[in-house]
Residue frames relative to the residue before (quaternion, step in Angstrom):
aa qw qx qy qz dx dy dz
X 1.0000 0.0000 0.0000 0.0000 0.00 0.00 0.00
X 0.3087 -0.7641 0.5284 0.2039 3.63 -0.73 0.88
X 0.1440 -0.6688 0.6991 0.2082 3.88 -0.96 1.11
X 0.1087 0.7531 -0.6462 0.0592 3.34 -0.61 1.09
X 0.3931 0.7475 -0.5235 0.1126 3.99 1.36 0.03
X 0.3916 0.7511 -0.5311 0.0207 3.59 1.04 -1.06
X 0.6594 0.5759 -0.3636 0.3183 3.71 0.32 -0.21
X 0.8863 0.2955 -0.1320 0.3314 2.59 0.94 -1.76
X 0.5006 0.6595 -0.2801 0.4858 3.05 2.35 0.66
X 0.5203 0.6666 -0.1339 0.5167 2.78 1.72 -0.56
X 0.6400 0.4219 -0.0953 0.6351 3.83 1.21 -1.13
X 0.7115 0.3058 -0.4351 0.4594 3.94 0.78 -0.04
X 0.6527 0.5432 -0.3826 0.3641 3.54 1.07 -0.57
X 0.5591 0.5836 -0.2933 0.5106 3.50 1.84 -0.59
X 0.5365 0.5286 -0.3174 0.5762 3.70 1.29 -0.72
X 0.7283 0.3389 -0.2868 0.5220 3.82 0.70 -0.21
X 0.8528 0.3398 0.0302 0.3954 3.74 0.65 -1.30
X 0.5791 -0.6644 0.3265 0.3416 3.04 1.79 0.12
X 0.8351 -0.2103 0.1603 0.4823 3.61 -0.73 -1.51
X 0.4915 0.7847 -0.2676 0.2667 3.45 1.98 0.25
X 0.4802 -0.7534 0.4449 0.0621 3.36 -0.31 1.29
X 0.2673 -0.7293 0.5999 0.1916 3.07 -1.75 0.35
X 0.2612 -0.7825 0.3328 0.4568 3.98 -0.24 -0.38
X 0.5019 -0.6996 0.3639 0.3553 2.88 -1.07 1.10
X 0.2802 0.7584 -0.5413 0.2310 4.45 0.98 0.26
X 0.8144 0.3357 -0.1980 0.4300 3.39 0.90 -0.69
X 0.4568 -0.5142 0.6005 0.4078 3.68 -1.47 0.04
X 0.0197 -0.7112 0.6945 0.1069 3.58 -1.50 0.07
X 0.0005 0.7630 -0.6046 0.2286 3.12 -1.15 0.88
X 0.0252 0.7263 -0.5937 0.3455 3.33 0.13 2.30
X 0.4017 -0.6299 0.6604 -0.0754 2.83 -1.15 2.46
X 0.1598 -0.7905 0.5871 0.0697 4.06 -0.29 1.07
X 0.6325 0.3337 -0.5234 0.4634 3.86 1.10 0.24
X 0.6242 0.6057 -0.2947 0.3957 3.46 0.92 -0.66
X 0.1733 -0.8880 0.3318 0.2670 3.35 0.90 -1.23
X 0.3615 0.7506 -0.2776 0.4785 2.63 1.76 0.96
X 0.1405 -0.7923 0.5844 0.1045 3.19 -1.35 0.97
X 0.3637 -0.7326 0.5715 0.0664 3.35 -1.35 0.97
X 0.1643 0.8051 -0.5661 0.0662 3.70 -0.21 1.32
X 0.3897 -0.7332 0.5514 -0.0805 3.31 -0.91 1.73
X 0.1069 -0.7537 0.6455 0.0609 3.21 -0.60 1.37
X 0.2312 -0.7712 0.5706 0.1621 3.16 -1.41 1.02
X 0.7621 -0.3996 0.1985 0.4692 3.74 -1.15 0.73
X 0.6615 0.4076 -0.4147 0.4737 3.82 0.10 -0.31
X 0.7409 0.4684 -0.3839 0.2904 3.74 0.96 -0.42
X 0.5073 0.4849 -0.3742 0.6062 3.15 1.72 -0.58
X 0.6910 0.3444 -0.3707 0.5161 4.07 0.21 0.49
X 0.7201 0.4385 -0.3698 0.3903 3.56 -0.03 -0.42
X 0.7426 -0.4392 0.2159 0.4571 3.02 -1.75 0.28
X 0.6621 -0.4750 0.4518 0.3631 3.86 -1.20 -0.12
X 0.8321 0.2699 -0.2767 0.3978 3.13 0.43 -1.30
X 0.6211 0.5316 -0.4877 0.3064 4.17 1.62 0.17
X 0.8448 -0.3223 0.1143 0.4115 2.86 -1.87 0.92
X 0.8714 0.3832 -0.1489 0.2676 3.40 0.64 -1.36
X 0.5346 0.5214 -0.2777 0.6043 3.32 1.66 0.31
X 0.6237 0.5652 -0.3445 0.4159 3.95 1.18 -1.07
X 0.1767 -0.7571 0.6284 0.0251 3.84 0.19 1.08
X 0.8589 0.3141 -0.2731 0.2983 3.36 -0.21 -1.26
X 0.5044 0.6420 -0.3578 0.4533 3.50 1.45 -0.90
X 0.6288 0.2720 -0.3222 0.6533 4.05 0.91 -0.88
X 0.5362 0.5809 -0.4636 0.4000 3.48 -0.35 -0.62
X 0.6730 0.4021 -0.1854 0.5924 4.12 0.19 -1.54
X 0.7706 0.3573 -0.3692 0.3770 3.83 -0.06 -1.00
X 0.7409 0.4624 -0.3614 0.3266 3.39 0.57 -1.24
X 0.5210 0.6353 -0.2984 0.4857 3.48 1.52 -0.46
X 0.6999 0.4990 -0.1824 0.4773 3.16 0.70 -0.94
X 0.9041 0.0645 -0.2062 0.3686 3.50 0.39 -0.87
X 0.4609 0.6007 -0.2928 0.5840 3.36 2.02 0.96
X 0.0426 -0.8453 0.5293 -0.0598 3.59 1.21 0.47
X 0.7943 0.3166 -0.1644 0.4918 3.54 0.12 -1.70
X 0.7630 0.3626 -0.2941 0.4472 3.68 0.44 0.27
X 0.7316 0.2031 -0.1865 0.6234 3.79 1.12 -0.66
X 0.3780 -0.6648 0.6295 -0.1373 3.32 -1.23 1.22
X 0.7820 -0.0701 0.2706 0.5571 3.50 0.53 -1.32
X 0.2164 -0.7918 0.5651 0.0826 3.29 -0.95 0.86
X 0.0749 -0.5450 0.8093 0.2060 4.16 -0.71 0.90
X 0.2799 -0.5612 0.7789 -0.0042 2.38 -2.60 0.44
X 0.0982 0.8441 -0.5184 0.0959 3.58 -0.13 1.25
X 0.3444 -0.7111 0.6127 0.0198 3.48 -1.14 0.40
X 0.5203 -0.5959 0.5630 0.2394 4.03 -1.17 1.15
X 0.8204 -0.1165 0.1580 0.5371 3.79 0.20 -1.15
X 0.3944 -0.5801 0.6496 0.2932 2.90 -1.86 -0.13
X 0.0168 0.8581 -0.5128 -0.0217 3.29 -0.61 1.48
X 0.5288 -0.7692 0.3357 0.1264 3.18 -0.41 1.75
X 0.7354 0.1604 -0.0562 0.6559 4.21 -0.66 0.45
X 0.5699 0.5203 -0.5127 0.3764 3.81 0.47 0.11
X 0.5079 -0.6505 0.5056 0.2515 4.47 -0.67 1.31
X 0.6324 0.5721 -0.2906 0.4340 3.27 0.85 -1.67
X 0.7127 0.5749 -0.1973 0.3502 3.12 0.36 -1.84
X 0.6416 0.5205 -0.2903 0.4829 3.97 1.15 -1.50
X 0.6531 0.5072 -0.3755 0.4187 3.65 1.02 -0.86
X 0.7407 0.5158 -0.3189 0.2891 3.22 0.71 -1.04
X 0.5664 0.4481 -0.3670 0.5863 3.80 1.93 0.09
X 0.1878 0.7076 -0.4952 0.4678 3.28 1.20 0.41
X 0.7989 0.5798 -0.0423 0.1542 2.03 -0.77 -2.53
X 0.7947 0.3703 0.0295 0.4801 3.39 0.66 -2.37
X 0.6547 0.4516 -0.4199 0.4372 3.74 1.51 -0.08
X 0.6763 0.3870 -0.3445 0.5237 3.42 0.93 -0.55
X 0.4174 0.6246 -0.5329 0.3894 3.97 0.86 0.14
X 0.6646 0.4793 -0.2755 0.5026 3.52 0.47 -2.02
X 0.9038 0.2997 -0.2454 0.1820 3.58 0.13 -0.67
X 0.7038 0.3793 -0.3868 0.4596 2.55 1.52 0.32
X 0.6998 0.4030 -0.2186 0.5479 3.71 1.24 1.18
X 0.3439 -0.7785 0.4989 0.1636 3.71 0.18 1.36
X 0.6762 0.5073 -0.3630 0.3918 3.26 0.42 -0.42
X 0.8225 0.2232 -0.2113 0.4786 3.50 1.20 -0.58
X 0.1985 -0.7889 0.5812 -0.0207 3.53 -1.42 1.04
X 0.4321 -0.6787 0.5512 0.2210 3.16 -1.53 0.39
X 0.3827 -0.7877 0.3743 0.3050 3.58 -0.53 0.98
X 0.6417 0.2062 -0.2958 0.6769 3.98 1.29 0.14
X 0.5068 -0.4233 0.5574 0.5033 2.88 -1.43 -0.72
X 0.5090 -0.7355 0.4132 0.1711 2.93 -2.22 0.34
X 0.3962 -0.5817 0.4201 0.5728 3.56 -0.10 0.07
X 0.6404 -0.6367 0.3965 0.1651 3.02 -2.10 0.43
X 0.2888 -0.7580 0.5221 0.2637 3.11 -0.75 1.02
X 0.6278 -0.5659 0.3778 0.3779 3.82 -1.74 1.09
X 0.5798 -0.5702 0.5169 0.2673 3.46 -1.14 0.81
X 0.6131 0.3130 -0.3601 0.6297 3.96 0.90 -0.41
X 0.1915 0.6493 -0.7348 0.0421 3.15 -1.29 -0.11
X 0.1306 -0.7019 0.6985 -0.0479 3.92 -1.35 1.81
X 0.1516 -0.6824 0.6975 0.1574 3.00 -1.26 0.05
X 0.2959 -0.8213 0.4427 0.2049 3.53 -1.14 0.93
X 0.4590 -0.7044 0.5239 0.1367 3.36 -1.25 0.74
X 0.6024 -0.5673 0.4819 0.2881 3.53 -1.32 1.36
X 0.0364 0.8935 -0.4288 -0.1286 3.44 -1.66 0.59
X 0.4205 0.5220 -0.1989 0.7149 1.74 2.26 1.31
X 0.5121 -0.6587 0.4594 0.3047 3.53 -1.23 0.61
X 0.5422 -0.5780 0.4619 0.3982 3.75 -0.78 0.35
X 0.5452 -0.4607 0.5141 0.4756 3.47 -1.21 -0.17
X 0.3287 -0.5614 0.7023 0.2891 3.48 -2.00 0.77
X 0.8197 -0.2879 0.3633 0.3366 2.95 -2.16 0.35
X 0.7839 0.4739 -0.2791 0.2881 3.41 0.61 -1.07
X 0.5623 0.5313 -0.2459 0.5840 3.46 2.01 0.02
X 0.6361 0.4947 -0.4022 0.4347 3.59 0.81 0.32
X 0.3999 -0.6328 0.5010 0.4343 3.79 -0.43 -0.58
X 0.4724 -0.6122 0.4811 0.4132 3.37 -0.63 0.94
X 0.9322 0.2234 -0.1847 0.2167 3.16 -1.91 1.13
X 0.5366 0.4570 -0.4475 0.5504 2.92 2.01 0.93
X 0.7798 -0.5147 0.0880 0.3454 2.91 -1.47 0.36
X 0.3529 0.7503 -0.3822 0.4080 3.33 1.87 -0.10
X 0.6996 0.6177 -0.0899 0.3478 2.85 0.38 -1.75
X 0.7613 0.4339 -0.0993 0.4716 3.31 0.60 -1.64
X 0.5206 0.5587 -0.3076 0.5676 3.59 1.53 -0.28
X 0.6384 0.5553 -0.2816 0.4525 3.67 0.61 -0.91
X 0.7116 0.4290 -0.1716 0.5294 3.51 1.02 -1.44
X 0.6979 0.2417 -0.4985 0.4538 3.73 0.36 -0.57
X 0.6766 0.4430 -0.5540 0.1977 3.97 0.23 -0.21
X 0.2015 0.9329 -0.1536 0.2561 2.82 1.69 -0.31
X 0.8173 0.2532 0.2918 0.4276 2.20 0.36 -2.46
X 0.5966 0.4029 -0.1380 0.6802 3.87 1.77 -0.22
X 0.4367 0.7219 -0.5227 0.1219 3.80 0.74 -0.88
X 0.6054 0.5520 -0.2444 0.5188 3.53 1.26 -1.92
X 0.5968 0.4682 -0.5171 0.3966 3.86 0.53 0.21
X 0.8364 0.3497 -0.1029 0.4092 3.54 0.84 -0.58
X 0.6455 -0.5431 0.3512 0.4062 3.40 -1.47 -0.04
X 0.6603 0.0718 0.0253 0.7471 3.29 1.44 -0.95
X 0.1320 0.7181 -0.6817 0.0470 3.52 -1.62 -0.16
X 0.1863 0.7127 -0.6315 0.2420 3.51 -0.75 1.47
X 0.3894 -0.7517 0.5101 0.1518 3.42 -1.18 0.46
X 0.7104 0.5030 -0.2545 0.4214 3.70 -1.05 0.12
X 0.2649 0.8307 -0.4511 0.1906 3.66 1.01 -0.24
X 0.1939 -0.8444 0.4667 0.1778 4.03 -0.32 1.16
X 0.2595 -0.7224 0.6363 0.0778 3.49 -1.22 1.29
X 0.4448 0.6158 -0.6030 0.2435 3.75 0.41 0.11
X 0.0583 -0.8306 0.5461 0.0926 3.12 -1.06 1.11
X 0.3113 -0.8430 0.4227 0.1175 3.54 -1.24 0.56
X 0.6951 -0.6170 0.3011 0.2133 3.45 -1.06 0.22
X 0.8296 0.0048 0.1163 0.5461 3.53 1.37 0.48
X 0.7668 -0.1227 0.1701 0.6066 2.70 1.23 -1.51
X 0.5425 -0.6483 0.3197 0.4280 3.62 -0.75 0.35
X 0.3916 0.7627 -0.4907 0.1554 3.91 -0.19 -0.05
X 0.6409 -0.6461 0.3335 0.2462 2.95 -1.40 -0.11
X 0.5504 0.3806 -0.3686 0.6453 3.44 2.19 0.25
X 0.5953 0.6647 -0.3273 0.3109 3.70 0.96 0.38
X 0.5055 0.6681 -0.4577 0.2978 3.42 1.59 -0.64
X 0.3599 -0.5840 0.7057 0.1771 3.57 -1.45 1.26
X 0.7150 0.4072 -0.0706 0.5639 4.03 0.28 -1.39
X 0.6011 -0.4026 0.5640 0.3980 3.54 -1.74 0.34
X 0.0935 -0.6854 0.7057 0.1532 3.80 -0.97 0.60
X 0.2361 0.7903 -0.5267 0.2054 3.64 -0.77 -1.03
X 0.7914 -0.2597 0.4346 0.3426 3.24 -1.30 -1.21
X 0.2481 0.7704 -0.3999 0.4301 3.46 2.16 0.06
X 0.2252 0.8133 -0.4945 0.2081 3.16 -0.26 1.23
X 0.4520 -0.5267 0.6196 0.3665 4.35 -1.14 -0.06
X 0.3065 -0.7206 0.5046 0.3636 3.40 -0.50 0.66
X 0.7888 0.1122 -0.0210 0.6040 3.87 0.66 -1.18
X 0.0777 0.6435 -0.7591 -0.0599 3.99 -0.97 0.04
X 0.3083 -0.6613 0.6783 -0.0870 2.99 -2.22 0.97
X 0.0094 -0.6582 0.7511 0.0502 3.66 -1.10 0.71
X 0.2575 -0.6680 0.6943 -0.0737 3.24 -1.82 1.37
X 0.7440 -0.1294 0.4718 0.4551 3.46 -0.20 -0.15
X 0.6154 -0.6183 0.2233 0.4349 3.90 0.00 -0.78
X 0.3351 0.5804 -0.5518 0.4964 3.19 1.28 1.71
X 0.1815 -0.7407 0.6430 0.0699 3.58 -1.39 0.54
X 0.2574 -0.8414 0.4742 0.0301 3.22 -0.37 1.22
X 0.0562 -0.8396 0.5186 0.1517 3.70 -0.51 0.56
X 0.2785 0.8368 -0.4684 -0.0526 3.62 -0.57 0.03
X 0.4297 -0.6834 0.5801 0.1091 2.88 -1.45 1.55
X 0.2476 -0.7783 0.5769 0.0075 3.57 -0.65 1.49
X 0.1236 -0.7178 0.6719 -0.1343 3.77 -1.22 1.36
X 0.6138 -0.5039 0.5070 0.3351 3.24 -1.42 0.90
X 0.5400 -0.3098 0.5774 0.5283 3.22 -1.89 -0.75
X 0.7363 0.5320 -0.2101 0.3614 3.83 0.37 -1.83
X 0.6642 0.4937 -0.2238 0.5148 3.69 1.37 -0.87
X 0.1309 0.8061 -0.5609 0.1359 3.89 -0.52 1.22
X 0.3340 0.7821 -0.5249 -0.0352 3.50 0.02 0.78
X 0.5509 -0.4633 0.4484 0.5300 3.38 -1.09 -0.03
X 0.7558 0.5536 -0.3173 0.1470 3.42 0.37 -0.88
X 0.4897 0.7489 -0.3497 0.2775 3.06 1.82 0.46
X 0.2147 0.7090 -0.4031 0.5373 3.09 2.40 0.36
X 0.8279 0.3582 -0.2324 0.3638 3.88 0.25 -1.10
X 0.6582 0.4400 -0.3370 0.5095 3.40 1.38 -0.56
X 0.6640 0.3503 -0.3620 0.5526 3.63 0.40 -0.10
X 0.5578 0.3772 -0.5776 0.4615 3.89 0.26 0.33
X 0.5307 0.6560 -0.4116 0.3443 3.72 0.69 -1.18
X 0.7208 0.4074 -0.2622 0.4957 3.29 0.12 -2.26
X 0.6400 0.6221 -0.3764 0.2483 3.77 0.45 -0.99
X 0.6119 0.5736 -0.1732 0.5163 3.22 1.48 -1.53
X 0.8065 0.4406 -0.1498 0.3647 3.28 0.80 -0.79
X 0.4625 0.2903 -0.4039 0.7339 3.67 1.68 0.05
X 0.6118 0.4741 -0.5181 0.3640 3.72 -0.25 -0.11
X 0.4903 0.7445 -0.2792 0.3569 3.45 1.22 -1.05
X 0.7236 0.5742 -0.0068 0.3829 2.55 0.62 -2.65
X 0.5825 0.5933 -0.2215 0.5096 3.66 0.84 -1.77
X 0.7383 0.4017 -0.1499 0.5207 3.66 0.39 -1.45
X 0.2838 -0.7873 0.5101 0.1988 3.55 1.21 -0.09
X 0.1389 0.7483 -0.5587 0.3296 3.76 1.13 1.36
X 0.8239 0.1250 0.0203 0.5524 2.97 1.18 -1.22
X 0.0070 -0.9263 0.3762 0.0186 3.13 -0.21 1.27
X 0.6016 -0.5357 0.4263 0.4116 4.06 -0.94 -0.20
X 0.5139 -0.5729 0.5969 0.2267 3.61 -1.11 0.38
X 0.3794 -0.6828 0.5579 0.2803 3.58 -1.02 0.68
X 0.5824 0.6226 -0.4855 0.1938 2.97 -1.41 -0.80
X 0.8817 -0.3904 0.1386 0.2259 3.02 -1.90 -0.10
X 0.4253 0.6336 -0.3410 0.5491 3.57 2.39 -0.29
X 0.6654 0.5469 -0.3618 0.3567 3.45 0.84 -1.21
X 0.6734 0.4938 -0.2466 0.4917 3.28 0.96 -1.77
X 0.5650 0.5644 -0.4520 0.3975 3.99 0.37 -0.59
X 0.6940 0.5536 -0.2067 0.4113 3.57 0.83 -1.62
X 0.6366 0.3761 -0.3162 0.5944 3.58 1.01 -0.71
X 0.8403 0.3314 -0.3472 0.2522 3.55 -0.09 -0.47
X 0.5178 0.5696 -0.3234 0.5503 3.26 1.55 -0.14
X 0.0820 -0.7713 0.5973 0.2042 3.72 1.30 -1.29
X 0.0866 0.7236 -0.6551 0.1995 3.62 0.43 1.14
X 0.8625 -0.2379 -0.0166 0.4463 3.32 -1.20 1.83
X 0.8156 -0.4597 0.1089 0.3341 3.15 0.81 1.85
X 0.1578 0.8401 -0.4799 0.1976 3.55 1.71 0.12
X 0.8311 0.3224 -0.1590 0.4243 3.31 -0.10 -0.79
X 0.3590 0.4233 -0.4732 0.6842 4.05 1.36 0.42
X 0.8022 0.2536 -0.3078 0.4444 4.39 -0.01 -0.28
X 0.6746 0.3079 -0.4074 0.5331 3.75 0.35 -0.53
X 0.6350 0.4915 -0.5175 0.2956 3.64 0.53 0.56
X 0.6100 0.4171 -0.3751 0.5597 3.60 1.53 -0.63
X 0.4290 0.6333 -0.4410 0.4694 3.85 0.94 0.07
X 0.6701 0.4947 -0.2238 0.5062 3.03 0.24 -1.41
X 0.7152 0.4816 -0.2081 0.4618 3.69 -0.20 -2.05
X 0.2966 -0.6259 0.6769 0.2490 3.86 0.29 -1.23
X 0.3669 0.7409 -0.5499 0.1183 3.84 1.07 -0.20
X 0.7656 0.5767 -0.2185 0.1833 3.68 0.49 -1.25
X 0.0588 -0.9164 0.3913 0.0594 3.17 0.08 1.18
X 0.7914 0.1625 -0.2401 0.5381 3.64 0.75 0.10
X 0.1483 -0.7153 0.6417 0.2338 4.36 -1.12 0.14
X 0.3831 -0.6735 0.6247 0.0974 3.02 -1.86 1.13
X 0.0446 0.8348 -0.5275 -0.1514 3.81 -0.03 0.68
X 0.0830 -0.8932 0.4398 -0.0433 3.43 -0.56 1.07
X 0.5345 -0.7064 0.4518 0.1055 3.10 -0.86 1.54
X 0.1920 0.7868 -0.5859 -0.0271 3.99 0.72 0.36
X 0.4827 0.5057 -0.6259 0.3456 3.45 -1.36 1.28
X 0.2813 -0.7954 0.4929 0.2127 2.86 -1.36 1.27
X 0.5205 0.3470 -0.4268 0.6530 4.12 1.33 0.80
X 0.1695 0.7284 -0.6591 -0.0797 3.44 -1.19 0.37
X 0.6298 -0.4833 0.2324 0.5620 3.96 -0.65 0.24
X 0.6035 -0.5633 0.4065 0.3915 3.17 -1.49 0.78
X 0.5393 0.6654 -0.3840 0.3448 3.76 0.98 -0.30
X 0.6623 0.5336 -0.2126 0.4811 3.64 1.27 -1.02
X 0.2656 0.5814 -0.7456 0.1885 4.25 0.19 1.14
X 0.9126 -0.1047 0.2345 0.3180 2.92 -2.45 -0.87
X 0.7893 0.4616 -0.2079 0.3474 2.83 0.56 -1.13
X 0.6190 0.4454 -0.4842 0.4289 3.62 1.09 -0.48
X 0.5508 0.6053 -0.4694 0.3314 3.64 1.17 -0.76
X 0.5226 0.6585 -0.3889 0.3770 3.93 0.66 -0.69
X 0.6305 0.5150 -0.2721 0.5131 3.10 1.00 -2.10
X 0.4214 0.7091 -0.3834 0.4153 4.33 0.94 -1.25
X 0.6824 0.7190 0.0360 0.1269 2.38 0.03 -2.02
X 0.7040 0.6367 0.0349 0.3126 3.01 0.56 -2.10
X 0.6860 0.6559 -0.1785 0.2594 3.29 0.89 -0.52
X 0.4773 -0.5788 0.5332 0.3910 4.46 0.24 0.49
X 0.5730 0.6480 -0.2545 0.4324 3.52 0.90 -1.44
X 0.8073 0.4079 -0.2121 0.3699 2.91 -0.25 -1.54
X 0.5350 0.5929 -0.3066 0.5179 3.81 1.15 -1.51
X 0.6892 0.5375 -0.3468 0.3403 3.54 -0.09 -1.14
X 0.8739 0.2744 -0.0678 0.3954 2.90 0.94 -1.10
X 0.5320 -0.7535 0.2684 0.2776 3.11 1.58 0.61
X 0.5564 0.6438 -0.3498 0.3919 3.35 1.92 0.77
X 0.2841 -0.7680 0.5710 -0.0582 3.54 -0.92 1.64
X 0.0613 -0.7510 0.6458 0.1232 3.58 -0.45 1.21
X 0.1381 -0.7432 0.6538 -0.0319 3.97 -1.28 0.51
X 0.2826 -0.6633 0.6442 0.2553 3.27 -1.48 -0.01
X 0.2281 0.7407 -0.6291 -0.0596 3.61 -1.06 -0.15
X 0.4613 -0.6226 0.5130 0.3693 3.68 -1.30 0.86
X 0.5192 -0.6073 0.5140 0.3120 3.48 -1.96 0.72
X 0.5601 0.5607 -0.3627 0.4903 3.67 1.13 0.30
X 0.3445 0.7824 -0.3958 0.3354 3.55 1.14 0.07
């Protein structure tokens, strides 16, 4: 099947948004009796980063739905190949299984391959960097200062929180997910909300910050639900007793089961011009999401 719509998808979102674009990384391909769109990732998206244009499925996927009502219905989600041993590539079936399920409207156009019935995630043995190691006013920095600057709102609050996830076991021929420097920029304990936020310059606007905060989201929700869990042993015990970036304030509501709802939070005070109220709703929207008592938002880091 040829996605050749890019134009004529490309000319309704401009008919709504003015000089706003689509990217050209993907195929499109929009059935007008059905009302369905077809969005084709090509090979750099199933490799690149998550949150760029050409990897950020759900973030297009939600908008074009959202601000194409009378033309999209439903959203497929296809893909060029299966690309075997490739981190990026494992995230992105991640990514697309917990998408489909948590939205009727969107599918996958095959099946996916299977994700490993174990699945860890590894844990820091090491503090993050302080404010005073970042340059002032990057995005380092500016993390340091807002926990900083909010801690006395919460029970806990720490930044940097690792999401690399693994295959069985933790190691270094085991990683299922990018591992690395894969990280939550900020997390929060309330009482028995958990707050996540993904933090963005002023100058830094992607859509794809729709895909990186569902991910992390999926993935403490995971964690919480103990789907995905940690490895014992002698890393685990080190992390609790040291409490490196607050470890031990989270493997205790893990543990306990206390947490009963997540805040996901857009922190930036520019985000793309694509991201108002109304996509949140579309966010939003989801049986999923309710069940689980999970609320994405936006709020500026100058607040």
């Amino acid at each position: 099947m040829e996605h050749n719509d890019f134009e004529t998808i490309k000319n309704l979102l401009k008919g709504k948004f003015g000089n706003t674009s689509i990217p050209a990384h993907y195929g499109y391909k929009l059935d007008s009796k059905k009302k369905e769109l077809i969005l084709l990732l090509k090979e750099k998206g199933l490799t690149a980063n998550m949150q760029d244009d050409a990897a950020a499925f759900e973030s297009w996927a939600i908008v074009l739905k959202c601000y194409l009502p009378e033309h999209i219905d439903s959203v497929v989600i296809d893909w060029e190949a299966d690309i075997t041993e490739n981190k990026h590539y494992n995230r992105f079936v991640y990514r697309l299984a917990k998408f489909v399920q948590t939205y009727s409207w969107a599918h996958a156009a095959k099946p996916l391959p299977p994700i490993p019935s174990v699945l860890k995630c590894n844990i820091s043995n090491q503090e993050a960097a302080e404010i005073k190691e970042h340059a002032e006013n990057s995005e380092g920095w500016l993390e340091c200062k807002y926990v900083l600057d909010h801690q006395a709102e919460y029970d806990v609050m720490n930044h940097q929180f690792p999401v690399g996830v693994f295959d069985g076991i933790v190691s270094r021929s085991t990683h299922f997910t990018t591992g690395g420097k894969s990280a939550i920029d900020i997390w929060a304990i309330k009482d028995s909300v958990f707050s996540i936020f993904e933090l963005k310059l002023p100058e830094n606007k992607p859509l794809g910050i729709i895909s990186e905060l569902m991910f992390y989201t999926n993935i403490i929700d995971d964690l919480l639900n103990h789907e995905i869990t940690f490895d014992e042993g002698n890393k685990l015990e080190s992390a609790l007793k040291h409490n490196y970036r607050s470890f031990s304030k989270f493997y205790n509501a893990y543990d306990t089961g206390n947490i009963r709802s997540i805040n996901a939070i857009m922190l930036a005070d520019n985000l793309h011009t694509l991201i108002t109220d109304d996509v949140l709703k579309v966010i939003n929207d989801s049986p999923r999401w309710r069940y689980k008592n999970i609320t994405f938002s936006t709020k500026k880091v100058t607040e």
